[in-house]
C-alpha positions as CSV (number, residue, x, y, z in Angstrom):
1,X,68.8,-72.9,38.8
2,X,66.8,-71.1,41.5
3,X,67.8,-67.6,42.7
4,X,69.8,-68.2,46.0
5,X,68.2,-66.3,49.2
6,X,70.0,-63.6,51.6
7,X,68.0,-62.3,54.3
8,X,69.9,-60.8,56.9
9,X,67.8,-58.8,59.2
10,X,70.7,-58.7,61.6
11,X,71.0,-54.7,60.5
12,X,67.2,-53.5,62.0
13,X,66.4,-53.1,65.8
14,X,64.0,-56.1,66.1
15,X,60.7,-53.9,66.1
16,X,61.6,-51.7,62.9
17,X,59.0,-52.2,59.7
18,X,58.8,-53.4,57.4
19,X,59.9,-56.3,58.0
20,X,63.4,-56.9,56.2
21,X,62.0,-59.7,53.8
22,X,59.5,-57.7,52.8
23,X,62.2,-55.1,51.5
24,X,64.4,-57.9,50.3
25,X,61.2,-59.8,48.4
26,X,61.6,-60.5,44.9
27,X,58.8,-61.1,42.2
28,X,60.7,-64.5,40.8
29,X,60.5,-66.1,44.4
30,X,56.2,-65.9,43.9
31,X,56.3,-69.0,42.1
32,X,57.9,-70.5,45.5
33,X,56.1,-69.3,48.0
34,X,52.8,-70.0,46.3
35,X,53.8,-73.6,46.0
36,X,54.6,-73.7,49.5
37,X,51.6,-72.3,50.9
38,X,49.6,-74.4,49.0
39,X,50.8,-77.5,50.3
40,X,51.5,-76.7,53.5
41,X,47.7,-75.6,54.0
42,X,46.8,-79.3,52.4
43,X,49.2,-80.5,55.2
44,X,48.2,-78.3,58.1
45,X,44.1,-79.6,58.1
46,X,45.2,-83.2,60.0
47,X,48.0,-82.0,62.0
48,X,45.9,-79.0,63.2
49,X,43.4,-81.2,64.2
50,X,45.6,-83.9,66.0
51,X,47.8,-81.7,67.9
52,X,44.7,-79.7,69.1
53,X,43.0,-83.3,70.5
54,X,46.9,-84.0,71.7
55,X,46.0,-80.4,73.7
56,X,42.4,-81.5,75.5
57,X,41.2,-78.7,73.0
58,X,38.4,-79.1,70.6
59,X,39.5,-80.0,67.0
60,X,38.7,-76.7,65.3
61,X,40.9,-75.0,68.0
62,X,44.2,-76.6,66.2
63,X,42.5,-74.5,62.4
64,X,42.2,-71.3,64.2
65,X,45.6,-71.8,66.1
66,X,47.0,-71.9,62.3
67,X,45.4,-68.9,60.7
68,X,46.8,-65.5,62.5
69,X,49.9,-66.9,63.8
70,X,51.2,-67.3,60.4
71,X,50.4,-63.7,59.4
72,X,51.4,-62.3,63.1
73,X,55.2,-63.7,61.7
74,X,55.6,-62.8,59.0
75,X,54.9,-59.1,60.3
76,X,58.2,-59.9,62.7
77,X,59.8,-63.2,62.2
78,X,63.4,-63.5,60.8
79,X,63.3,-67.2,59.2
80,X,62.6,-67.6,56.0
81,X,61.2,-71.0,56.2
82,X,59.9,-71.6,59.5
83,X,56.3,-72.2,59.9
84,X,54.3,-71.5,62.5
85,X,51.4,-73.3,64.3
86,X,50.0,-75.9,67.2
87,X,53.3,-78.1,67.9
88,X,52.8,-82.0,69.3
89,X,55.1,-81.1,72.2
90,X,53.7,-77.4,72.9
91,X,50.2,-79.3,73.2
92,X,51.3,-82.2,75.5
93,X,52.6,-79.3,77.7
94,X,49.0,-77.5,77.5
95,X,47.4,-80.5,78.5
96,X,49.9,-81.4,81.3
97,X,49.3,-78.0,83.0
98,X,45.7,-77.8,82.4
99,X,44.0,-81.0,82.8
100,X,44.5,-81.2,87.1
101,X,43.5,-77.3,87.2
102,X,40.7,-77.1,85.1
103,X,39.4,-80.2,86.6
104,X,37.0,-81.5,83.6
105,X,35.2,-78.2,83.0
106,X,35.6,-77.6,79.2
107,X,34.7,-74.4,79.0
108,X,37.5,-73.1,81.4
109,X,39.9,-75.2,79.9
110,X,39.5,-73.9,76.8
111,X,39.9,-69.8,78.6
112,X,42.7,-71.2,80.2
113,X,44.4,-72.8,76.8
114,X,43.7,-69.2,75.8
115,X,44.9,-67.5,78.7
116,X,48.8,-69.4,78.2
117,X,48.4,-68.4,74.7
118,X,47.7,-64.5,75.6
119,X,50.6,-65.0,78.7
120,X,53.3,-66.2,76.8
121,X,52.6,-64.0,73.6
122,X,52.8,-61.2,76.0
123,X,56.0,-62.1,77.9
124,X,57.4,-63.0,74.3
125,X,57.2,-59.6,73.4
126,X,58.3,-58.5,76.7
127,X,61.6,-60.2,76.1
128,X,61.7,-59.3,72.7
129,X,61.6,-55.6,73.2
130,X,64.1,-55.8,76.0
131,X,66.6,-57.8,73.4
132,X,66.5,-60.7,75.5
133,X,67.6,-63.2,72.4
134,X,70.5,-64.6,74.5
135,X,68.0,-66.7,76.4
136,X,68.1,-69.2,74.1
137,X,71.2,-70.2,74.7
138,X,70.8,-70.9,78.4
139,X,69.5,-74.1,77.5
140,X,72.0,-76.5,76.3
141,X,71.9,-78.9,73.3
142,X,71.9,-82.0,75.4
143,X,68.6,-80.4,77.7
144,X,66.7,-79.9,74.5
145,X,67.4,-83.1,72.9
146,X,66.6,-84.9,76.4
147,X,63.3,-82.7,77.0
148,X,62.4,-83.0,73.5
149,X,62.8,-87.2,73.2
150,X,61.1,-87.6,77.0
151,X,58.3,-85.6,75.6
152,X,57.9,-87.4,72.4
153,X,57.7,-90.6,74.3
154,X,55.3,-89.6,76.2
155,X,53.3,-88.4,73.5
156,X,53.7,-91.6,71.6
157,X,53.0,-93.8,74.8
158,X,49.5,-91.2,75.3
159,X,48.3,-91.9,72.1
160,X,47.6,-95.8,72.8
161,X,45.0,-94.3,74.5
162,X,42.5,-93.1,71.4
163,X,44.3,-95.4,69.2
164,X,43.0,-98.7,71.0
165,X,39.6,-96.8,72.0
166,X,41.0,-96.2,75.7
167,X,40.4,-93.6,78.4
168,X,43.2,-90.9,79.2
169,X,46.4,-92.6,80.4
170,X,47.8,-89.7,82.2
171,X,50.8,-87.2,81.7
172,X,53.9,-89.0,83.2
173,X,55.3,-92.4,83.0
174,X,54.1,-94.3,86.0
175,X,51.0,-93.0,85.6
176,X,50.4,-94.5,82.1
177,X,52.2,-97.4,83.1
178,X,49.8,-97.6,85.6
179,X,46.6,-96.8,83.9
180,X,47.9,-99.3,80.7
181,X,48.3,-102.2,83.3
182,X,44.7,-101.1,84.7
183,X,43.2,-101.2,81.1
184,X,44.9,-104.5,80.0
185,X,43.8,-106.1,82.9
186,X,39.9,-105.4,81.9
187,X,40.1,-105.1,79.0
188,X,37.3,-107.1,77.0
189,X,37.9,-109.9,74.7
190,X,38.0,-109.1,71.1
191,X,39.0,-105.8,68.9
192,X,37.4,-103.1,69.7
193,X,36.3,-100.4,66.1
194,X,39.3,-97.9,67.6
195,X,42.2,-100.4,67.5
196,X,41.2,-101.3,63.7
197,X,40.5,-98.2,62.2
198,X,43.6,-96.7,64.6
199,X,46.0,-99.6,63.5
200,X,45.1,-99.2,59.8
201,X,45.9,-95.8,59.9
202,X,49.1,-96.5,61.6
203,X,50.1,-99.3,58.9
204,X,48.6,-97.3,56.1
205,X,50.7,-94.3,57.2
206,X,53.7,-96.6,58.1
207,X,53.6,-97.8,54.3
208,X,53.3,-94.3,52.9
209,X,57.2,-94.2,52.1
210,X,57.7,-97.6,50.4
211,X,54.1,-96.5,48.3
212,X,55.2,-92.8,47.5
213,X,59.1,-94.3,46.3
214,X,57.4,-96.3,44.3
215,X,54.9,-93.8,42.6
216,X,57.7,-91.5,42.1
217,X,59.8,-94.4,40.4
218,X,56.7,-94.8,38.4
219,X,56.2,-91.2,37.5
220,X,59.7,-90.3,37.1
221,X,58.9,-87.0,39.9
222,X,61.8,-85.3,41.4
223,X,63.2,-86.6,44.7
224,X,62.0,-83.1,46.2
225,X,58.1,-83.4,45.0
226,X,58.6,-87.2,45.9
227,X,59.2,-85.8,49.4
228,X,56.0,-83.2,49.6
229,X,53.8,-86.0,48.9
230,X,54.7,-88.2,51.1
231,X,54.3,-85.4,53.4
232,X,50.7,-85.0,52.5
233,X,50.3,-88.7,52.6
234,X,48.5,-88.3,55.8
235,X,45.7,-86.7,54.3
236,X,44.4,-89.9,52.2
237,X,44.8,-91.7,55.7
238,X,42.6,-90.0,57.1
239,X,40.1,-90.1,54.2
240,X,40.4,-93.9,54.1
241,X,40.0,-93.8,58.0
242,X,36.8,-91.6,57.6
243,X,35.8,-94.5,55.4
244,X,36.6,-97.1,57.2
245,X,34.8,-96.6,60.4
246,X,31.7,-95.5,58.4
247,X,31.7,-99.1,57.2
248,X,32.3,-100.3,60.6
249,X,29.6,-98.5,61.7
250,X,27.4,-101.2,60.2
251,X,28.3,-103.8,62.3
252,X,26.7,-103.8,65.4
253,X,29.7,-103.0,68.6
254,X,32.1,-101.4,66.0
255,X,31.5,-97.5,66.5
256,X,34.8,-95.8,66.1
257,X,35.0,-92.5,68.1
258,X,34.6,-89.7,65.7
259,X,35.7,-85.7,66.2
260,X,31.8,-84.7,65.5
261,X,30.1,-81.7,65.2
262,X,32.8,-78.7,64.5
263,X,31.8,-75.4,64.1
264,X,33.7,-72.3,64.7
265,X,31.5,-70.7,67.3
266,X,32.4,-67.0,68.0
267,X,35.3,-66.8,66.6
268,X,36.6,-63.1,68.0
269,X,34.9,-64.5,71.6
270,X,38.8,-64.0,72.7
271,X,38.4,-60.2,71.8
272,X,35.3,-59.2,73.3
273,X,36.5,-60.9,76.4
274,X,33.7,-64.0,76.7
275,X,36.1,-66.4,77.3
276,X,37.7,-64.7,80.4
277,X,34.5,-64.5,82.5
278,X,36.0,-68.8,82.8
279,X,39.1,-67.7,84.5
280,X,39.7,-67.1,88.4
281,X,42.1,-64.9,89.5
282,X,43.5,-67.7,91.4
283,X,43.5,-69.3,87.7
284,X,46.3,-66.9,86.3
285,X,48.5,-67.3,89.2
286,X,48.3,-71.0,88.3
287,X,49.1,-70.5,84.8
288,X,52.6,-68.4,85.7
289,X,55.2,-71.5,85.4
290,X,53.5,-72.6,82.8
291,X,53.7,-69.9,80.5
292,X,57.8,-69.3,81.5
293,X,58.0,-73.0,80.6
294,X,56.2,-72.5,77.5
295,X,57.4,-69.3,76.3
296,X,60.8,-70.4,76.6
297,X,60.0,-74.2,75.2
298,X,58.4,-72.6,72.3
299,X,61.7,-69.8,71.4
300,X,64.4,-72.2,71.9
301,X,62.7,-74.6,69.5
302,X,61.5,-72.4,67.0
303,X,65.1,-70.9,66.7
304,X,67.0,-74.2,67.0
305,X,64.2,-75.0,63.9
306,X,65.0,-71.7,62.2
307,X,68.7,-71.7,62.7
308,X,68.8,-74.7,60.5
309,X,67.3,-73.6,57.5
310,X,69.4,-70.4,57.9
311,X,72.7,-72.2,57.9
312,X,71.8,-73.9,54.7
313,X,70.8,-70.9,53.1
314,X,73.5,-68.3,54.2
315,X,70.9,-66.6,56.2
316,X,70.7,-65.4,59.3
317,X,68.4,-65.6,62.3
318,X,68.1,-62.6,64.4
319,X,66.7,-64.2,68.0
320,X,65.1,-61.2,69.4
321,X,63.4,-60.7,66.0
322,X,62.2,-64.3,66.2
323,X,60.8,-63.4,70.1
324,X,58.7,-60.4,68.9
325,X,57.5,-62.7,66.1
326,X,56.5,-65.9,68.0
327,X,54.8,-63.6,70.4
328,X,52.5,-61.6,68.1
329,X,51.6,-65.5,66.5
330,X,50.8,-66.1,70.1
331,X,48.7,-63.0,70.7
332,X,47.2,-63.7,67.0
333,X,46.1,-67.5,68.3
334,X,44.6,-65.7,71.5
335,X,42.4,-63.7,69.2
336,X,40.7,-66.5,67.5
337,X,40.3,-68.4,70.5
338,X,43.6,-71.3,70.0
339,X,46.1,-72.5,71.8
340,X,50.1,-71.6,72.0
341,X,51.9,-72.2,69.0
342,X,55.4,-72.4,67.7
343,X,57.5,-73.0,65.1
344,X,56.9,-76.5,64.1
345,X,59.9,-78.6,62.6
346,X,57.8,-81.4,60.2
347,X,55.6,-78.1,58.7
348,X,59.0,-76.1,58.1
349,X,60.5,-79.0,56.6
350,X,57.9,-79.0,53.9
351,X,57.5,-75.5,53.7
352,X,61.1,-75.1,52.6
353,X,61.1,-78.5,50.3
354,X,58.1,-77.0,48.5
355,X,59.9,-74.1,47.2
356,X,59.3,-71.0,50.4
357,X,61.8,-68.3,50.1
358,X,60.3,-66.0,52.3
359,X,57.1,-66.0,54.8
360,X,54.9,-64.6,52.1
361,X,54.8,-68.5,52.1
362,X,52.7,-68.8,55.6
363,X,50.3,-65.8,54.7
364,X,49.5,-67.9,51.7
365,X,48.9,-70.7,53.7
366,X,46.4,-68.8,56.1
367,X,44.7,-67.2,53.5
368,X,44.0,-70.7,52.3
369,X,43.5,-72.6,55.4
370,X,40.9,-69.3,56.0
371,X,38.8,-69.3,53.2
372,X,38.3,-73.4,53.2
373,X,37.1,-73.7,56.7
374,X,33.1,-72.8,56.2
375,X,33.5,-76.0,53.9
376,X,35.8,-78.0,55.5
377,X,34.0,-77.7,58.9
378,X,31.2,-80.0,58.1
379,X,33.4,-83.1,56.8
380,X,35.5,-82.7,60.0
381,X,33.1,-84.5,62.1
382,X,33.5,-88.3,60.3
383,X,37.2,-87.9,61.1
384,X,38.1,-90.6,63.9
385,X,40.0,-90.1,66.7
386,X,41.8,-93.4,66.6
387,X,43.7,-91.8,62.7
388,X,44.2,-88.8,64.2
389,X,46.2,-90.2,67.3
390,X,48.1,-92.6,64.7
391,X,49.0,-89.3,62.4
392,X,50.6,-88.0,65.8
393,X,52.5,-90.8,66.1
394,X,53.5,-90.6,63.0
395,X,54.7,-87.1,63.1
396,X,56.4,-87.5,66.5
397,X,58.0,-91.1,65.6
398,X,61.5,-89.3,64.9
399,X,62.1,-87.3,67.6
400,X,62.4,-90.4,69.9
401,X,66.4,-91.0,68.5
402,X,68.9,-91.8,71.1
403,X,72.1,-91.0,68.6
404,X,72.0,-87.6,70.5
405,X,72.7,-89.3,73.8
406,X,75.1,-91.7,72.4
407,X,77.0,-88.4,70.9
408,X,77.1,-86.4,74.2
409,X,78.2,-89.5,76.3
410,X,81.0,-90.1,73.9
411,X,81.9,-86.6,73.9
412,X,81.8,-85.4,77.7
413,X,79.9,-87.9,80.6
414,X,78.4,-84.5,82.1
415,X,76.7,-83.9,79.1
416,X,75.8,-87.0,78.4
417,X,73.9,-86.7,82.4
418,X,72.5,-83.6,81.4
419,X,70.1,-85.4,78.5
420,X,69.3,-88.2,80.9
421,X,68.7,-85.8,83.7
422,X,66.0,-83.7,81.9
423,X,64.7,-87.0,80.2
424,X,64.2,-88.3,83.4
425,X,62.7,-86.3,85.3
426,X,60.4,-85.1,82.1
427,X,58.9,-89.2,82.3
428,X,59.0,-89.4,86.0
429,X,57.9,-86.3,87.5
430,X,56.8,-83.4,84.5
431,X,57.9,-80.8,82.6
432,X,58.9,-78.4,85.0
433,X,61.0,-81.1,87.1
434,X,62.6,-82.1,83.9
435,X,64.1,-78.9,82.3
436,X,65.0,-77.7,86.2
437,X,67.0,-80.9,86.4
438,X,68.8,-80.2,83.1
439,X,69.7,-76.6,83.6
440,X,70.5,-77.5,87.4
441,X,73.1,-80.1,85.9
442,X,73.9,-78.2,82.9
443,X,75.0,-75.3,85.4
444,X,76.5,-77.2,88.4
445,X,79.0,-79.2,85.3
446,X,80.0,-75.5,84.2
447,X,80.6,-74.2,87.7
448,X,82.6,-77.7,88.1
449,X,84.7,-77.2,84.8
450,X,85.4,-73.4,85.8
451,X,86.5,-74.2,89.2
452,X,88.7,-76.8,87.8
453,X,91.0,-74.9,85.5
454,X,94.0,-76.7,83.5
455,X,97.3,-74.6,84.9
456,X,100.3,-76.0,82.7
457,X,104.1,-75.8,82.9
458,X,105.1,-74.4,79.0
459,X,108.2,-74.7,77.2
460,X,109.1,-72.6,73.7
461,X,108.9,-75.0,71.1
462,X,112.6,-75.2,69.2
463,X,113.2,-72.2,66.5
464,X,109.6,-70.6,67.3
465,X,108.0,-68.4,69.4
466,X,104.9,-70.8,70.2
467,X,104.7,-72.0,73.8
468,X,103.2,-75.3,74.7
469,X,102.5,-77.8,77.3
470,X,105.5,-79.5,78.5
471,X,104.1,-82.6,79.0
472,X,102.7,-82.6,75.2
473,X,105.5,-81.3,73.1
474,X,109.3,-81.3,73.0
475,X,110.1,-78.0,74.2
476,X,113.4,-75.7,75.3
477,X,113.3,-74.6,78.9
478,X,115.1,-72.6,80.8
479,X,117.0,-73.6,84.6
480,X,116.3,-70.9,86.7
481,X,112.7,-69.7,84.9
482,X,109.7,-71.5,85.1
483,X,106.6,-70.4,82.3
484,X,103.0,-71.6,83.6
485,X,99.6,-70.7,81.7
486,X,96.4,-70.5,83.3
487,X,94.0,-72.1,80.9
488,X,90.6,-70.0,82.5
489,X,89.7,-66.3,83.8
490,X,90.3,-66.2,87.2
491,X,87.6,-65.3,90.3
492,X,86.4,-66.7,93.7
493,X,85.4,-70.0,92.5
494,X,88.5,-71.0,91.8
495,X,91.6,-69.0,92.2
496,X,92.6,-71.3,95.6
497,X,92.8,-74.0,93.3
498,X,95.0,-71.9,91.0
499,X,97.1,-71.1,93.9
500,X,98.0,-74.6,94.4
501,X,98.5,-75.8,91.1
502,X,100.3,-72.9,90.7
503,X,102.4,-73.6,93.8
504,X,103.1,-77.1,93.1
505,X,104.2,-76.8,89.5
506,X,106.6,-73.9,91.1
507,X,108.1,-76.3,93.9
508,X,108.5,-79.1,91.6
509,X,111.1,-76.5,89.6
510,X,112.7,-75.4,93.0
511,X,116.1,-73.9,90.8
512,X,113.9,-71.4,89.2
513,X,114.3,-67.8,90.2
514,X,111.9,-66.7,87.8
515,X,108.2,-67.8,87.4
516,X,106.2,-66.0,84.3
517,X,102.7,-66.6,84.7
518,X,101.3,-66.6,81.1
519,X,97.4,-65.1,80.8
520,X,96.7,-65.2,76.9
521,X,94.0,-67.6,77.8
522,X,92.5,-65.4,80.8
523,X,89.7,-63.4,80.1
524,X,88.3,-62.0,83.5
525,X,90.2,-61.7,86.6
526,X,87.8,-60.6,89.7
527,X,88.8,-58.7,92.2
528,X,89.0,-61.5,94.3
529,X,91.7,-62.9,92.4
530,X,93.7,-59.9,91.5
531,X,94.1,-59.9,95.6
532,X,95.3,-63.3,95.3
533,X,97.7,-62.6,92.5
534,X,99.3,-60.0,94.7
535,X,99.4,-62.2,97.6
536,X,101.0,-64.7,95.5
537,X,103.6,-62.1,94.3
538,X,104.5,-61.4,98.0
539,X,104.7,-65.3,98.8
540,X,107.4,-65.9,96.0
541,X,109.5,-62.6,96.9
542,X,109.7,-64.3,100.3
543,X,111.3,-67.3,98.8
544,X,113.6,-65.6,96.8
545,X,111.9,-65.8,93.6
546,X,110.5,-63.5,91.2
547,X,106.6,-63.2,89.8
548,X,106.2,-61.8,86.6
549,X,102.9,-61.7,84.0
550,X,102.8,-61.9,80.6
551,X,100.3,-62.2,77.5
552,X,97.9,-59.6,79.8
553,X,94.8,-59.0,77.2
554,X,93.7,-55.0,77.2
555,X,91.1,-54.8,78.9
556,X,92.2,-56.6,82.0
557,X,95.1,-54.6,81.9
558,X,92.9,-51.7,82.3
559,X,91.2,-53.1,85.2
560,X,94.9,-53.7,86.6
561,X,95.7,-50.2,86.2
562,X,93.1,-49.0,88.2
563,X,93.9,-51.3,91.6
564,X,97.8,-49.6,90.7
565,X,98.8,-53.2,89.8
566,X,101.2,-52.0,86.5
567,X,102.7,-50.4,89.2
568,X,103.7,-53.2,91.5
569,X,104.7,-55.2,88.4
570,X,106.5,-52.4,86.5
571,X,109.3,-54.0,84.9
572,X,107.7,-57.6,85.5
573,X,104.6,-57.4,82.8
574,X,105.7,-58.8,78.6
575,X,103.6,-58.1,75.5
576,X,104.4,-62.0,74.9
577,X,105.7,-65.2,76.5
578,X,108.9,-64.6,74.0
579,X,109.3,-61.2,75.3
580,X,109.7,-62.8,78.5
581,X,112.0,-65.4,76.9
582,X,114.4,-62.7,75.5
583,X,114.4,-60.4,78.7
584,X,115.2,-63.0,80.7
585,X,117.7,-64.8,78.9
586,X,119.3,-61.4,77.9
C-alpha cells in the first residue's frame, strides 16, 4: 500500500521557503518520484518538439522551454503532480499573436516568443505577490471548456497543414477554410511523402491502445504501467516515422519535410540580452494583450489541472502559490531562450500515474531531459514534421468533447451560451474576441440573475419552526400577517424590482396588517436599498399596515445601526421568522 500524500501549503504566505513539500518530503516517496521523472522526460522529447513547431518556434526551443520551468516550480508551486512545460494551446496562442507582427523574420519572432515569456512570468509574479489567486475564478467553467475545445479544434484543423505536406492554413476558421479550399483546388495528383509518413503516424499512434491492451494482456503489467506506456507510445512513432521517410527518401518525389539541423546555439543569449536587440519598442506595446491573455490562460489552466489531482489526493492548492510558481517557470523558459509554458494536463496525467508524490518529480525530469540533449540533438534532425503534427493531434484529440456543452445547456441555457459564445468567437475572430465574449456573457447572465431576485410569500410549515414557499409546501398562515423572503442581497440593480414583487405579493393579501420581510437569505444591502426599505416602511404605514424585518444577519445589522435604522424599527426587528410568528400571534 503506498504511503498516502498531505501537502497543504495553505498555512505559508505564498513567497515563504522552503517550499512546504520540501519540509513535508519523505525518503519512501524517492522511489516515486524517480519513476516519474524518468518517464516523463522519455515523454517530454516529442511533445517538446511538436508543441514548439505548433508555436512557429524552432524545435529545440520546446527542450529548453522544459528544462528550468520544472525546477523554477518546484521552488514555488503547490501541486504535487502537475508538470510544467510548452502546452499545445499556450503555443497556438504564441503563434496567433506573433505570426502577423513579426511578419516572417525569424529571428524577432523568436525575441518576441521570449519577450511574452519574460512578460507574463513577470506579471505572474506581480499577481502572485499581491495575492491575486481569486483571478482564477473570474473565468467560468463553461468559458474554459468553450475556449479550451475552439482552441483544440483549431489546432487539430492546423495540423493538416504539415500532416499532408501543406503551407500554413492560418489562425481562425475561415481562414483555414479558406486556405484548405485553396490547396484542394491545386492540389497535384497523387500522395505527396508528408501525407504518408503523416498518416502512418497518425494510424500507428491511433493503434497504440488496442497494441499496448494487448501487450499488457500478454505480459500480465498492471493497468497503471499499461497506462505509462501507452503514454510513451508516441516515441516509437516517431522512430518508425524517422524510418519511414528515410526510405522514402529513395524514391525520387518522396522527400518528407524533416525538423533538420538542431543545435542549441547560445543558450543563456536570453541573459546577456542578444535576443532583445530584435525587439522595437513599438514590439512590447504589441505584446501587452497578449501576455494578459496568456498569463491568465496559462493560471486558470494550470490550477483547474492542479486542482484535480489535489482533490484526489486530499491536498490542497494554494492559487497565489501556483502564480508565483508558473511565473518563475516562465522567467526560467526566458533564460534559456523558450517560449511560455504552463502546466500541461497529458504530462501531469502521467506524472502522477507513474508514481510523483511531490515535484522532486519534475527536477528529476530536467536533470534528465538536460544531460541527454548534447546527444539527442543530432538525431533530432531526421524527425519529420508530418509525425510530429500527427503526435499533436494525437495529444489534443480529447479536448475536442462536446459532453461539457451538453451538461451546461441541460443545466442553465446562459451557461450553456457562455461555451458557445467564447467557442465562437475563438473560431471566427481569435483569442482575445473569444474569451471577451465569454466573460461579457458570463457577466451580463450574473448581472441578469441578480437583478432578477426570487421574492416569495412563506408559510411555517405545521409543528416546526421552518418557513417555506407557499406555493411549494403545505404551510400554516396567518389572516392579517403576511411573511415574504427576499432570496438575494439587495442594491441598485435591483431593489425596484424588489419593490414590486414585494408590493404585489402584499396587495394580493390585502387583510394583512402585518408584513414581515424575512432577510436570512440577504447578504448585502447597499445604501441604495436601505433608502428604499425605509421608503417602503413609510408606504405601508400610509396604508395602514405595518413593516417589520426579521432573520437580519450581524453584520448588516451593523451597517443598519449606523444609518439609525434599529431605531426606526425598534420593536419591529426578530432574531427569527418564529419570533415573529409568536410575537405576533401573542
Amino acid at each position: 500500500m503506498t504511503q498516502p500524500r498531505r501537502l497543504l501549503p495553505g498555512t505559508d504566505v505564498p513567497w515563504s521557503w522552503p517550499a512546504p513539500w520540501m519540509r513535508q518530503w519523505q525518503r519512501p516517496w524517492l522511489h516515486g518520484d524517480l519513476t516519474a521523472g524518468v518517464v516523463v522526460a522519455v515523454m517530454l522529447v516529442p511533445q517538446s518538439l511538436a508543441y514548439a513547431t505548433l508555436a512557429g518556434l524552432p524545435a529545440q526551443a520546446g527542450l529548453l522551454a522544459s528544462l528550468l520551468p520544472l525546477l523554477a516550480y518546484a521552488l514555488f508551486g503547490s501541486s504535487a503532480s502537475l508538470s510544467v512545460g510548452p502546452g499545445a494551446i499556450t503555443s497556438l496562442m504564441v503563434a496567433q499573436a506573433l505570426v502577423p507582427l513579426a511578419q516572417g523574420n525569424a529571428p524577432r519572432y523568436a525575441a518576441m516568443a521570449a519577450g511574452l515569456a519574460l512578460a507574463s512570468g513577470l506579471l505572474m509574479l506581480l499577481m502572485g505577490l499581491l495575492r491575486m489567486g481569486f483571478l482564477s475564478q473570474l473565468l467560468s467553467r463553461p468559458v474554459v471548456q468553450g475556449f479550451t475545445v475552439a482552441s483544440a479544434l483549431l489546432i487539430l484543423l492546423g495540423q493538416l497543414a504539415p500532416l499532408l505536406g501543406w503551407p500554413s492554413l492560418g489562425y481562425t476558421l475561415p481562414d483555414m477554410v479558406q486556405a484548405a479550399w485553396s490547396q484542394l483546388s491545386h492540389a497535384p495528383a497523387g500522395l505527396e511523402a508528408d501525407a504518408i509518413v503523416g498518416g502512418a503516424a497518425l494510424a500507428m499512434l491511433a493503434l497504440g491502445q488496442p497494441i499496448m491492451h494487448g501487450l499488457a494482456r500478454l505480459l500480465g503489467l498492471a493497468p497503471a504501467t499499461s497506462a505509462v506506456l501507452l503514454k510513451l507510445w508516441p516515441v516509437w512513432v516517431l522512430l518508425a516515422a524517422a524510418w519511414l521517410a528515410k526510405a522514402l527518401s529513395a524514391h525520387e518525389g518522396l522527400h518528407a519535410a524533416l525538423v533538420g539541423q538542431v543545435s542549441l546555439g547560445d543558450p543563456l543569449g536570453a541573459v546577456s540580452g542578444a535576443w532583445w536587440q530584435a525587439l522595437r519598442l513599438a514590439d512590447l506595446r504589441d505584446l501587452f494583450v497578449p501576455t494578459v491573455l496568456l498569463a491568465m490562460v496559462g493560471f486558470v489552466s494550470s490550477v483547474s489541472v492542479a486542482q484535480t489531482f489535489a482533490l484526489k489526493h486530499g491536498e490542497r492548492i494554494d492559487a497565489d502559490r501556483e502564480l508565483l510558481g508558473l511565473g518563475l517557470a516562465n522567467l526560467g523558459s526566458t533564460v534559456l531562450g523558450g517560449m511560455p509554458v504552463s502546466g500541461g494536463l497529458s504530462r501531469s496525467v502521467v506524472n502522477e500515474a507513474a508514481g510523483a508524490r511531490s515535484p522532486l518529480s519534475g527536477v528529476i525530469t530536467a536533470l534528465l531531459l538536460g544531460a541527454s540533449l548534447p546527444v539527442l540533438m543530432p538525431w533530432l534532425a531526421w524527425l519529420p514534421k508530418a509525425a510530429l503534427a500527427a503526435v499533436i493531434i494525437y495529444a489534443i484529440a480529447s479536448l475536442v468533447e462536446l459532453g461539457s456543452l451538453k451538461a451546461a445547456w441541460r443545466y442553465e441555457r446562459t451557461e450553456g451560451w457562455a461555451f458557445l459564445s467564447t467557442a465562437l468567437g475563438v473560431l471566427f475572430i481569435g483569442f482575445e474576441a473569444g474569451l471577451g465574449l465569454g466573460m461579457a456573457w458570463s457577466m451580463g447572465a450574473m448581472i441578469w440573475r441578480h437583478s432578477q431576485p426570487h421574492v416569495a410569500v412563506v408559510g411555517r410549515l405545521p409543528g416546526t419552526a421552518h418557513f417555506r414557499n407557499v406555493a411549494r409546501y403545505e404551510v400554516e398562515t396567518l389572516a392579517d400577517t403576511v411573511f415574504v423572503r427576499v432570496d438575494e442581497s439587495l442594491d441598485f440593480t435591483n431593489i425596484q424590482r424588489v419593490e414590486l414583487k414585494f408590493c404585489e405579493l402584499v396587495h394580493a393579501h390585502g387583510t394583512a396588517h402585518h408584513v414581515v420581510l424575512l432577510l436570512s437569505a440577504v447578504n448585502h444591502i447597499d445604501h441604495t436599498a436601505a433608502q428604499a426599505l425605509m421608503a417602503l416602511d413609510e408606504a405601508l404605514a400610509d396604508q395602514g399596515k405595518q413593516l417589520y424585518l426579521a432573520e437580519i444577519k450581524g453584520h448588516i445589522m451593523d451597517r443598519l445601526k449606523a444609518a439609525r435604522m434599529d431605531t426606526r424599527f425598534a420593536g419591529r426587528h426578530f432574531l427569527s421568522a418564529q419570533d415573529a410568528w409568536a410575537a405576533l400571534t401573542a
